[in-house]
C-alpha positions in Angstrom: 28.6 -0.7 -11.8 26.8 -3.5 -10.2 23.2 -2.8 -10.4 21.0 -4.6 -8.1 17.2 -5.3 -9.5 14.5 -6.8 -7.0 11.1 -7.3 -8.5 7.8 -8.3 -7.4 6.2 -11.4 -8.6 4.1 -9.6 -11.3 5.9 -9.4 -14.8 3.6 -6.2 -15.7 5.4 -4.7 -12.7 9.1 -4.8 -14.0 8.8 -5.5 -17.5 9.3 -1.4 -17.8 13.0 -2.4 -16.3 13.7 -4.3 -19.0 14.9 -2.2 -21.2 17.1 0.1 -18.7 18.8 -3.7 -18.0 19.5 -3.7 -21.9 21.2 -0.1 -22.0 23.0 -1.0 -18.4 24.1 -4.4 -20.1 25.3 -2.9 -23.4 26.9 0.3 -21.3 29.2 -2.9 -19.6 27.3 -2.8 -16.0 26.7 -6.0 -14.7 22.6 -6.3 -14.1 21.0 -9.5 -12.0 17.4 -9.4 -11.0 16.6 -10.3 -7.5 13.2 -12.6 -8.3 11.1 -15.3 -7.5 11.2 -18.8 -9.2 8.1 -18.6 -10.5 9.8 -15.1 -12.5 12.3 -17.3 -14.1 11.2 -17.3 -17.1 10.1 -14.3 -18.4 13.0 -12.7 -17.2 15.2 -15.1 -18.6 13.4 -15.0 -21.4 13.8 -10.9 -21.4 17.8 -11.2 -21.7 18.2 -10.1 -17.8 20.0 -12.8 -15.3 17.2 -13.9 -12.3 18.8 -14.8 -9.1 15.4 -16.8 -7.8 15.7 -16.4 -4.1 12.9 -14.2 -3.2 9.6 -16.2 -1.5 7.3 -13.0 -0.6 4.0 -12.6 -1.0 1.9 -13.9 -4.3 0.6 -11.1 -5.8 -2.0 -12.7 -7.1 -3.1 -14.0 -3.6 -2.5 -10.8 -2.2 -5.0 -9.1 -4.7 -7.7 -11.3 -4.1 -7.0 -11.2 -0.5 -8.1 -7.5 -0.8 -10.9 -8.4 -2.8 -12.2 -10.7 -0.2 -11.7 -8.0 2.1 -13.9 -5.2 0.4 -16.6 -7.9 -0.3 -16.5 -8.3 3.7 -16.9 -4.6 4.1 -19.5 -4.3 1.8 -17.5 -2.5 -0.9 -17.6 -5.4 -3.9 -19.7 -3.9 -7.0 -19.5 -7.0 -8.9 -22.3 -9.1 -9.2 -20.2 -12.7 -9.5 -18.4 -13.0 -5.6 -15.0 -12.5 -5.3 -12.5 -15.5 -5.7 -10.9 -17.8 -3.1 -7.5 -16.8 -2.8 -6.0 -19.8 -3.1 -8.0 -21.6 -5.6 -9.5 -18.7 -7.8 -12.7 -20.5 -7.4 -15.7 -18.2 -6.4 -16.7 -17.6 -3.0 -19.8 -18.5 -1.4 -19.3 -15.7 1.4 -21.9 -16.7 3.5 -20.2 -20.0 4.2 -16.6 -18.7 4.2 -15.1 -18.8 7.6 -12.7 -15.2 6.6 -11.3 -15.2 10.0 -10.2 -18.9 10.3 -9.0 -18.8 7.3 -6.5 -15.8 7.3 -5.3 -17.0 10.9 -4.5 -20.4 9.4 -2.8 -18.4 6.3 -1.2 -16.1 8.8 2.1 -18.5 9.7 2.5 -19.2 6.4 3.1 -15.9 4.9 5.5 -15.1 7.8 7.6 -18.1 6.9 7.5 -16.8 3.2 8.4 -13.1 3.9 11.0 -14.0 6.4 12.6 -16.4 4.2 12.5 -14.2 1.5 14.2 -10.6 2.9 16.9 -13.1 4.6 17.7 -14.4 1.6 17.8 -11.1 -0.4 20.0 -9.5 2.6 22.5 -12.5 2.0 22.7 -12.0 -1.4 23.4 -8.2 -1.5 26.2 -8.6 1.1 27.2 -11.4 -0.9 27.5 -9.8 -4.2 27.7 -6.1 -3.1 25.9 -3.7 -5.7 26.6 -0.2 -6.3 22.7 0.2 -7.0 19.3 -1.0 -6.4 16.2 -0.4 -8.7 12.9 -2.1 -7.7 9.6 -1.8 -8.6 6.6 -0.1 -6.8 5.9 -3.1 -4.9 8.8 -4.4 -4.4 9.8 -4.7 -0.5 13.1 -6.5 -0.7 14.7 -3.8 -2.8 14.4 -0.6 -0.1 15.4 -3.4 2.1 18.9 -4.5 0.5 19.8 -0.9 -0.8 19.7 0.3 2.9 21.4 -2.8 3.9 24.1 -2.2 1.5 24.4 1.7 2.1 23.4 1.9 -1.7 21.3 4.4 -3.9 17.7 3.2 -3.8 16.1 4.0 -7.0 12.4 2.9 -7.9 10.9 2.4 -11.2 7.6 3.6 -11.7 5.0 1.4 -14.3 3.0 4.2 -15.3 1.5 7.7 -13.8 1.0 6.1 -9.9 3.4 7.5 -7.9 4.5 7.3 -3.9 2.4 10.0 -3.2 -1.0 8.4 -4.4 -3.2 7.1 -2.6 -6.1 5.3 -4.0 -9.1 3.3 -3.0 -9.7 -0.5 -2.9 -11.9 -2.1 -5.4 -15.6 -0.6 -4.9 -14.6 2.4 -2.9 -13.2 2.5 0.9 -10.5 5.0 2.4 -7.7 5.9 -0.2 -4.5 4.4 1.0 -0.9 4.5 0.2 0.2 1.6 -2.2 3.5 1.1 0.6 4.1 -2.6 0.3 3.9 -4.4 3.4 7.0 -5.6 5.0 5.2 -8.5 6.6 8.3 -10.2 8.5 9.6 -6.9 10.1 12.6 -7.2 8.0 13.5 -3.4 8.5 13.6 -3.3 12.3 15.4 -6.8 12.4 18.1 -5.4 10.5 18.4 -1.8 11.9 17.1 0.0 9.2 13.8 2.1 10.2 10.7 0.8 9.1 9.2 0.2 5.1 8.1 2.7 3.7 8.7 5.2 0.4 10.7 7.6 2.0 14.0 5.2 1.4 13.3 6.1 -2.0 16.5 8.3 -3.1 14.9 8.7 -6.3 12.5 7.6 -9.2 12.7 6.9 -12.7 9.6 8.1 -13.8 8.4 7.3 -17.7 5.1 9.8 -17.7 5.2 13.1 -19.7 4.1 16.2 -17.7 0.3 15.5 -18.8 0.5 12.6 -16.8 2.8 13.2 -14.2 1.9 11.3 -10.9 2.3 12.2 -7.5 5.6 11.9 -5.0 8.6 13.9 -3.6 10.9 11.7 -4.9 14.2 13.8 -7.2 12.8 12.5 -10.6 14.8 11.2 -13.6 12.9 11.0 -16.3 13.4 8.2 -18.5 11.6 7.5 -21.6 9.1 4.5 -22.1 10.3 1.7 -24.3 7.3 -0.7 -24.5 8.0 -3.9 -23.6 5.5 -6.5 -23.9 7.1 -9.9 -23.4 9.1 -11.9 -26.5 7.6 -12.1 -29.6 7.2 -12.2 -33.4 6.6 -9.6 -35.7 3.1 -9.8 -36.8 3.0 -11.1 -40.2 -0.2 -12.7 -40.2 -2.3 -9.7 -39.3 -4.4 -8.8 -42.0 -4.2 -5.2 -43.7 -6.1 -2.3 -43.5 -9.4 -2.4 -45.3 -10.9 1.0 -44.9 -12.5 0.1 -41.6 -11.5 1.4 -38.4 -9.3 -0.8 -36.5 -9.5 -1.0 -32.6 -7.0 -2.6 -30.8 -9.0 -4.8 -27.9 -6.3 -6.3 -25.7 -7.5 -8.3 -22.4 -4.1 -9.9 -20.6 -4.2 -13.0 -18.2 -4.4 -11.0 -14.8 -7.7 -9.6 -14.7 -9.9 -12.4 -14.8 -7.4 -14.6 -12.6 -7.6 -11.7 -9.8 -11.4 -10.6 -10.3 -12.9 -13.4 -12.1 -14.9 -14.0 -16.0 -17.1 -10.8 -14.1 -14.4 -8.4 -14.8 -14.2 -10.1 -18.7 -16.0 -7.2 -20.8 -14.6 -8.7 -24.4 -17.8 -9.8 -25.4 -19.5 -6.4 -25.0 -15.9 -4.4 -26.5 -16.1 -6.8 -29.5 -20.6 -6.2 -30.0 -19.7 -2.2 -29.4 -17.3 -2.2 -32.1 -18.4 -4.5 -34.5 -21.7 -2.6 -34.1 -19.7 0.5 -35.3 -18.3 -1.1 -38.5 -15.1 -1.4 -36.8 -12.5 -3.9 -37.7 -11.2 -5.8 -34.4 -7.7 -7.3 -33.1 -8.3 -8.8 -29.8 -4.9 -10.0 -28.2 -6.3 -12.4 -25.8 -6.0 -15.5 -24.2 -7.9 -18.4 -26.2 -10.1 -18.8 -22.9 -11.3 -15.3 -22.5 -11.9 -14.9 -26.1 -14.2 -17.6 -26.3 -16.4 -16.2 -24.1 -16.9 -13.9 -27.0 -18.9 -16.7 -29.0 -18.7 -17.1 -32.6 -17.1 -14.0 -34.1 -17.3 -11.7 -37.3 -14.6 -12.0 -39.7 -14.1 -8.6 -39.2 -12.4 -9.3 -35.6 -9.0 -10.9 -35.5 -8.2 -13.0 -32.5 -4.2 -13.2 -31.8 -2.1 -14.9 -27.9 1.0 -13.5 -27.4 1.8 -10.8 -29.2 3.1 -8.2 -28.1 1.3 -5.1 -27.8 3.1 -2.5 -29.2 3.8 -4.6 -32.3 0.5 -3.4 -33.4 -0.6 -0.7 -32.1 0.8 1.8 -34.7 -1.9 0.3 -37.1 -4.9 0.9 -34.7 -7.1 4.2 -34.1 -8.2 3.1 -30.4 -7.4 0.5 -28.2 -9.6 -1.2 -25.2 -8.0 -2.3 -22.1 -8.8 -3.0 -18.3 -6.1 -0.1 -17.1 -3.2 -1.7 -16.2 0.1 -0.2 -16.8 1.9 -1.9 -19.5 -1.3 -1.2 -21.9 -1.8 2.7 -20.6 2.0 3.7 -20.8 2.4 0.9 -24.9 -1.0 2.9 -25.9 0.5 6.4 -24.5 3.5 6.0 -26.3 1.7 4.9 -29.6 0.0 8.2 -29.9 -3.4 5.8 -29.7 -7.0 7.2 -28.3 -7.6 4.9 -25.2 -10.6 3.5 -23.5 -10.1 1.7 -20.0 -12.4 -0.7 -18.4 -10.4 -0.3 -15.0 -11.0 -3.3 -12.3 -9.5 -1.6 -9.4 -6.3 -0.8 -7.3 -4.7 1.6 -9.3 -5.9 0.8 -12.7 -8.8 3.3 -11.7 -6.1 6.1 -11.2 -4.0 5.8 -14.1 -7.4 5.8 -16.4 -8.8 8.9 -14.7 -5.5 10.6 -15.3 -5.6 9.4 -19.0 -8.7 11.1 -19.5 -7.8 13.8 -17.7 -5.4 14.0 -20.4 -7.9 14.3 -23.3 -6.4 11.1 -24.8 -8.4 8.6 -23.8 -12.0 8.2 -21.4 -12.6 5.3 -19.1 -15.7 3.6 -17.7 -15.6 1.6 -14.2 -15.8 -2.0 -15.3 -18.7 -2.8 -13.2 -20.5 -0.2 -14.7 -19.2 -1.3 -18.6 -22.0 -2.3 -20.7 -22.3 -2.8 -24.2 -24.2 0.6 -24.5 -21.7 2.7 -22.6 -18.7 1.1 -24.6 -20.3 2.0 -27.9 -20.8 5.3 -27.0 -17.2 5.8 -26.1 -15.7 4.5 -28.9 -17.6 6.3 -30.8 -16.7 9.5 -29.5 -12.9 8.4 -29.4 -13.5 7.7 -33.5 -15.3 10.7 -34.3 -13.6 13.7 -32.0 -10.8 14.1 -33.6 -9.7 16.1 -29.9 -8.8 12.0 -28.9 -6.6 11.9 -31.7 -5.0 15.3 -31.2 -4.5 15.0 -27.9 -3.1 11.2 -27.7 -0.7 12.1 -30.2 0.1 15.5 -28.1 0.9 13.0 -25.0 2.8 10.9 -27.5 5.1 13.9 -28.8 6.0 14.8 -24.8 6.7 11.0 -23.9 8.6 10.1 -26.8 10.8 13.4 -25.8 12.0 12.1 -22.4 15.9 10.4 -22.4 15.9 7.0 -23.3 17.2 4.4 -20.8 20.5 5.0 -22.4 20.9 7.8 -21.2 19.6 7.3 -17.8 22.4 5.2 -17.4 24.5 8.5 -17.3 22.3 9.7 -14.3 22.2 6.4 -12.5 26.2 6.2 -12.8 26.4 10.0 -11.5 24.1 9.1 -8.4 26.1 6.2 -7.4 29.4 8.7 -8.2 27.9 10.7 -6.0 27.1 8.6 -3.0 
């Protein structure tokens, strides 16, 4: 087979494709992975082959577009201002012409989009897959696999689903997370109008305590953590007695909320406080923000998550999905300091679970925190029931064999 992937500029998005690309790849299917330039890298650097033609919308401009929006509507709870969404700088919003701004911006993001779905469509006719898997915000993958007359298959990144809606950051109307097909790319070439419902099916990594919501014919695949390239952890100290939480704080929060949104400092006093032994996997700049630290807490960049996790009995993150699904399938008690978007839904659904609790980061303080990793230490219900959610995950097929259904449904077609 010739299997199509088209991503969205936001590795946390597709790095849970990665390893499905492996077992296509070592099954003999030919994989590429419709991308950006800026995605190069990492998924170069992942094994896969990028074809860097998409030019869509930056994510990461995108977010704090929404951000700025909800701070216009009244609906930011941080106390900082939202960022610029160009610079990341923060706003002074009494002096920031919103409306002159997006009109300029407006153009600009049409060019991008229009470039983009042209030159995906161009490629798929070009190289003619058998298959399409995207991510959940991906808009050029529905695009090409109707194009094509292909199987459209999405990947979800943890338990959000097509049919859940949640709110922007601070509250609002609940929405559908449909990504925006900004050019008109569907009506220009004849093929309805974006939206889930070209979703044939989903490849869903979430046991049933987790399960999210959608219509989609499921295939259950198994989550295989992967955290980006690197080396085993030989330098991390061993166990002393001490509990050992796992504090891990990636790039994307504080470039799409700003340092408001950077509760390390209070994670690292809550748990120190405790007697607890601390590995924060940070960036050097948001761990300094911690000031001078204990030689009970560890500070390590780039390694990957689930390298480490085995050795930990709770972890602290913000709530995205690489961290909920690595600290799901660790068997780990988790506490999440969701931002917003749907890092708010996949924690409420973790401690819906039992395995985990969650705070709102903009009500986190150094208080709260304590007091639930202290529970999440001392329950020993955490424990049971992370390891419960662990047992069901680690049951699902492994991308090896959802090879076997992916070659049935394009058998099939």
């Amino acid at each position: 087979m010739r299997v199509l992937f088209a991503v969205s500029a936001w590795p946390g998005h597709y790095f849970p494709l990665v390893p499905l690309g492996w077992a296509l790849r070592a099954a003999g299917h030919d994989v590429r992975v419709l991308c950006a330039e800026s995605e190069v890298d990492p998924v170069s650097r992942a094994g896969l082959t990028p074809v860097p033609v998409l030019r869509g919308l930056d994510l990461l401009l995108g977010a704090r577009l929404i951000n700025l929006l909800g701070a216009h509507r009244g609906n930011w709870p941080y106390p900082a201002p939202p960022l610029h969404p160009r610079t990341g700088e923060p706003l002074d919003l009494a002096s920031f012409d919103f409306g002159a701004w997006h009109e300029e911006l407006r153009p600009v993001l049409l060019e991008h989009a229009t470039r983009s779905t042209d030159a995906a469509v161009s490629y798929a006719r070009d190289w003619r897959p058998d298959l399409v898997v995207h991510d959940l915000m991906s808009v050029e993958g529905p695009l090409v696999a109707k194009v094509a007359g292909v199987p459209d298959v999405l990947q979800l990144w943890g338990p959000v689903g097509t049919g859940d809606d949640y709110s922007p950051v601070g509250g609002g109307a609940p929405e559908p997370a449909v990504p925006v097909d900004t050019s008109g790319a569907f009506a220009r070439y004849g093929v309805g109008e974006m939206g889930f419902h070209h979703v044939d099916h989903v490849l869903d990594p979430c046991p049933a305590q987790l399960r999210p919501n959608g219509p989609e014919p499921r295939i259950p695949s198994r989550y295989v953590p992967y955290n980006g390239p690197g080396s085993a952890p030989l330098d991390v100290p061993p166990r002393d007695g001490r509990p050992r939480v796992c504090v891990v704080w990636g790039r994307s929060a504080t470039r799409t909320f700003g340092a408001t949104v950077n509760k390390m400092p209070q994670v690292v006093a809550a748990a120190t406080g405790l007697g607890c032994e601390v590995l924060l996997l940070a960036s050097p700049a948001d761990a300094r923000e911690c000031g001078p630290l204990p030689e009970s807490v560890h500070v390590r960049t780039d390694l990957p998550l689930s390298l480490v996790l085995p050795g930990c009995d709770a972890v602290v993150h913000y709530g995205g999905g690489g961290a909920t699904m690595t600290s799901v399938v660790a068997g780990v008690p988790q506490l999440a300091l969701p931002c917003g978007f749907d890092q708010t839904l996949m924690a409420r659904r973790i401690t819906g679970s039992g395995a985990g609790l969650d705070i709102p980061n903009w009500e986190a303080d150094a208080e709260g925190i304590g007091g639930a990793l202290h529970r999440l230490l001392t329950e020993p219900a955490f424990t049971e029931s992370a390891a419960d959610v662990a047992s069901s995950a680690n049951e699902l097929p492994a991308p090896a064999e959802a090879v076997f259904a992916l070659r049935d449904l394009v058998a099939g077609g």
